[in-house]
N, C-alpha and C positions, 0 to 999 in steps of 0.2 A: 698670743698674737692672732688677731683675725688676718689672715691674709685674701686678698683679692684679685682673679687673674680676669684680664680685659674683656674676654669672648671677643665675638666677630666685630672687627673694626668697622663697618659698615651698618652695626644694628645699633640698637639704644641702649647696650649695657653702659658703657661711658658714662652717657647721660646722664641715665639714674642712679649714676653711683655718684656722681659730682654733686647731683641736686641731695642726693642721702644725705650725702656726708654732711654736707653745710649744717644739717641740723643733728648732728651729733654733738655730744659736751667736750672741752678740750681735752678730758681725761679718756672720752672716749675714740675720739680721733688719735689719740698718741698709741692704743691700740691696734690701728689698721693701717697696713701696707698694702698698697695697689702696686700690681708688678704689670706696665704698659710699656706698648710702644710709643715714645715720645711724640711721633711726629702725630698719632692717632691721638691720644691727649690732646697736645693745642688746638689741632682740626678744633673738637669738641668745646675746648675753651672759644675758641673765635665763635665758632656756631652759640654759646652757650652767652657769650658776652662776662663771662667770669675772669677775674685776674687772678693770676698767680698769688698774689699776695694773700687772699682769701684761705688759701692749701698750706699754710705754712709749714703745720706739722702730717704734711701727707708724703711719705717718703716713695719717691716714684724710682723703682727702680728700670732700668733697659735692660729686656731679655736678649740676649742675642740671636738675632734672626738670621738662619741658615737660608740660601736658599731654596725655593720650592715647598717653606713651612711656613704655614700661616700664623698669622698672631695669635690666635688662639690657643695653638698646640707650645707654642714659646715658650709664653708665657704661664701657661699648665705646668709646661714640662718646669720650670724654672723653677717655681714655686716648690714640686713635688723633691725638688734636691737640698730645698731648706725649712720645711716643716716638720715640725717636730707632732708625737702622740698628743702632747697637751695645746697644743694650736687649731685651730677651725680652720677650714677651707671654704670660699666663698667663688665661686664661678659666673661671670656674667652670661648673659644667653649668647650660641653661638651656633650655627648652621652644623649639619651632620656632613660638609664634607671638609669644614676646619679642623678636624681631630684627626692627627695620621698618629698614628705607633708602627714601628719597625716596617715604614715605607708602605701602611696599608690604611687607607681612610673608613672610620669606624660611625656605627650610625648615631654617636650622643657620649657624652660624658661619662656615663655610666659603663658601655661596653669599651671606652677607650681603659676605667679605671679596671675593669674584668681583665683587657690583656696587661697592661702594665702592673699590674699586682697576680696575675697569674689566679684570679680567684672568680670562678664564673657564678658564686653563691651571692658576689655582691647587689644588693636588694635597691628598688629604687622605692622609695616610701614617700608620701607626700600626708605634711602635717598643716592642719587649716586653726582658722578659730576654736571650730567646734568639732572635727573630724581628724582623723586620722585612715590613711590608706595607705595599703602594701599592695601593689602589683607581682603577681607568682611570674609572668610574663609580661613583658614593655615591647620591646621596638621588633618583635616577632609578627612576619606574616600571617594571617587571622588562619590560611590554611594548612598554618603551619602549629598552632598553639597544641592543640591535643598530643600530638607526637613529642613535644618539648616537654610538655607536663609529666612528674610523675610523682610519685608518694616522696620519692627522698626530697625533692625537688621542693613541693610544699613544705615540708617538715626543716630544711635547711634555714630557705627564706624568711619562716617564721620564726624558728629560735635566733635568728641571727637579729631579726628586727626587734622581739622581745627584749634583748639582751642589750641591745643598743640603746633605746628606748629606757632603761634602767639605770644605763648609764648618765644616761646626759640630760631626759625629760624628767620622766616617773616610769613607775609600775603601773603595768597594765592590769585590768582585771577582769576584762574579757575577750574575748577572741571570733567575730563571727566571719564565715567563711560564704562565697558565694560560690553556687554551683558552676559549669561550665556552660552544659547548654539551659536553651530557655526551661522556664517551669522545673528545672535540675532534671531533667530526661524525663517528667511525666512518666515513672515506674518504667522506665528503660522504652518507653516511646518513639519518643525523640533519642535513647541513647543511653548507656551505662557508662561513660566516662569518667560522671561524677561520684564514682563508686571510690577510685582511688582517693578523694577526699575526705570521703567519712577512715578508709582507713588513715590517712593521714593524721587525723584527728585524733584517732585512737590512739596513735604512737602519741602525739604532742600532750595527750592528760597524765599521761604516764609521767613525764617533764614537767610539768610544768602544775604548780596549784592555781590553774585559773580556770577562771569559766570559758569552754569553746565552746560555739555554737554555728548550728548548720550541716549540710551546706543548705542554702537557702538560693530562691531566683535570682539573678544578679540587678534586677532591673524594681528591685521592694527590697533591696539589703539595705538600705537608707534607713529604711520607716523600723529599722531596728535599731536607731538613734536615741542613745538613755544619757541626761546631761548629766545624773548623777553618778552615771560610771567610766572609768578610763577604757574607753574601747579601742580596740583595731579589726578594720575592716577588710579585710583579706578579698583581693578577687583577682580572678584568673588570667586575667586580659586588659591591654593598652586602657580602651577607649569603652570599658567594662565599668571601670574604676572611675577614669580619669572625667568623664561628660558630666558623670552627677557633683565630681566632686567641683570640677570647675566652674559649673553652673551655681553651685553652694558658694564658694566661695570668691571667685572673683580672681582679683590681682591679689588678696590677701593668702597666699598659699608659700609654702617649703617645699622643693623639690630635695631629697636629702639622702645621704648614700649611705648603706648602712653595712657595714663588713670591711672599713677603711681602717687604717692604723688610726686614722682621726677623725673626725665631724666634718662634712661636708656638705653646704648647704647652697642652692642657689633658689633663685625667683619660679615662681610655678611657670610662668607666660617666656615668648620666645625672643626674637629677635624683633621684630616691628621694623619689617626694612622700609617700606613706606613711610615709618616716622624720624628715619635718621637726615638728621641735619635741617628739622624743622622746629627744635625747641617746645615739641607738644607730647614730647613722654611720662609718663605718670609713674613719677617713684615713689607711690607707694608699696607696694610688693617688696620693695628692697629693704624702705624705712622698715615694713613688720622683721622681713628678715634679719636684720640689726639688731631690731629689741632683742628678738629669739636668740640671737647669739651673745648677745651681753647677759642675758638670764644664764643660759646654757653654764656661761662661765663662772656665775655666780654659785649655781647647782652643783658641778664639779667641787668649786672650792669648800661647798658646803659639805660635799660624802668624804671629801676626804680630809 
């Protein structure tokens, strides 16, 4: 079962999950449960000009909403109490102050799944056409990254994302790492930070028979792009990773969590609160995510 939770009632997840879906096959619609708040659905129907009749096999359940919790956390939460290991998890976009866990608002999906799973190793990776990235740090302060970073830290995030990656994509067969600062400290220059990375490195061959490589500039780890091998792109930082890859790829990207009891995927792009309730969002980002999770499923069924 691919399950799917609303995100912020106000943005264009809806949207582009109504406009997905329509071009899904019936056998793949009978797959997917949307867990919504009713009355944020019709909104989107009226805005959308779709009837009911169209949904037939779309089983919408009501999360019950407490008050003082948004739809987003709802219907997460709701989800998280009937998914099972062999199920996908599918999240629309949704603003970082929709995610409360135990009465505290969390900056994103990822660090609400760290406190509710009690696992701060969980990785945010993002998978494109042609690329592949793993963020060592996401939603951290830029004068805060060096101090968060450390050898285990590296070393965690990457076997967990190899391991994952094994499970559900393929094998990986290389591994390149981006330094911290620019030029990787210009011979300790600019800085020896990026020294805990080569050790890191060192522990990860010991683990693992792949090729690693680096650390390398963060701003030329691109132009180490080989189509004929399964890469992942390691880098230390948000907006390190994320500029080249979004610029490569577009709306076409997987935001994807990797350290969950199950698969967790949602759109690379955000909310689009400018575009809600105008009928001009572009699902595509979702349609790819769809393919990718009906392959996924097919993958599974294949290893095992």
């Amino acid at each position: 079962m691919i399950y799917v939770t609303q995100g912020h009632e106000r943005g264009i997840g809806l949207e582009i999950f109504l406009k997905a879906f329509l071009l899904l096959s019936e056998r793949e619609k009978k797959a997917v449960t949307l867990v919504v708040n009713e009355q944020d659905l019709n909104t989107n129907f009226k805005v959308l000009g779709f009837k009911k009749d169209n949904f037939k096999d779309l089983i919408v359940l009501h999360p019950k909403t407490e008050k003082g919790i948004p739809s987003s956390t709802s219907s997460l939460v709701h989800v998280l109490n009937l998914i099972k290991p062999e199920d996908i998890l599918v999240t629309l976009p949704t603003s970082k102050d929709q995610l409360i866990h135990d009465g505290k608002s969390l900056a994103g999906y990822t660090e609400f799944f760290r406190e509710y799973f009690n696992n701060q190793n969980i990785s945010m990776t993002f998978k494109g056409t042609s690329q592949n990235v793993l963020l060592i740090t996401d939603h951290v302060a830029l004068k805060n990254v060096t101090k968060v970073i450390t050898v285990d830290l590296i070393v965690e995030k990457t076997n967990t994302t190899i391991e994952f990656y094994k499970k559900y994509f393929f094998d990986y067969e290389q591994v390149i790492f981006s330094g911290i600062n620019p030029h990787v400290g210009e011979n300790g220059i600019l800085g020896n930070e990026d020294n805990i990375i080569t050790t890191a490195i060192g522990q990860l061959k010991k683990k693992h028979k792949l090729e690693f490589k680096g650390p390398y500039s963060g701003d030329t780890l691109h132009m180490h792009h080989d189509e004929t091998k399964k890469q992942l792109f390691v880098y230390m930082f948000h907006d390190q990773g994320l500029a080249q890859f979004k610029a490569m790829h577009g709306l076409i990207g997987l935001n994807i969590s990797m350290g969950l009891p199950f698969l967790r995927l949602s759109v690379d792009h955000g909310t689009a609160f400018d575009l809600y309730g105008k009928n001009k969002a572009n699902p595509t980002g979702l349609i790819f995510l769809f393919k990718q999770a009906f392959e996924v499923m097919k993958y599974v069924d294949k290893r095992n």
